[in-house]
C-alpha positions, 0 to 999 in steps of 0.5 A: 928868401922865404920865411913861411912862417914869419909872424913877426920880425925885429930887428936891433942895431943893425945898418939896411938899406933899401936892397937889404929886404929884396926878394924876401917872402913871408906871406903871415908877416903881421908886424914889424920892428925896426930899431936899426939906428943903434940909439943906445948909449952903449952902441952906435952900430949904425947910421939909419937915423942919420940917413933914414929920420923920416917915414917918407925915407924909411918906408921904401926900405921895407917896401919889400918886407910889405910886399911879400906879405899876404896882409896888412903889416903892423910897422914899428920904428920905436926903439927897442932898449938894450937887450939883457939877458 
């Protein structure tokens, strides 16, 4: 996938693994949040902190997000709250 014009990308709640970011292509990518781990009280969408604790784990996950960008890539596993509108 290309997302050309991709500055910043975060996702929530959401369960990935290491074939979830293949093939994507975002040359202006600057930074990344990831909260995947559904580390709310009110859902436990998935089991990425289970799986995934630790840097040396998650990194490959994202491999392809960093290769697909043009530069350096800011990566941030802190968790995002719940979403209020």
């Amino acid at each position: 996938m290309r997302f050309p014009h991709l500055r910043e990308f975060c996702l929530a709640n959401v369960d990935v693994d290491k074939h979830s970011f293949v093939n994507w292509d975002a040359p202006l990518l600057e930074r990344i949040r990831l909260d995947p781990c559904g580390e709310s009280s009110w859902q436990q969408a998935s089991t990425w902190g289970k799986r995934y604790s630790s840097d040396a784990l998650r990194r490959p996950i994202i491999k392809p997000l960093l290769d697909g960008a043009d530069r350096d890539v800011e990566v941030d596993y802190t968790p995002l709250g719940r979403f209020d509108d």
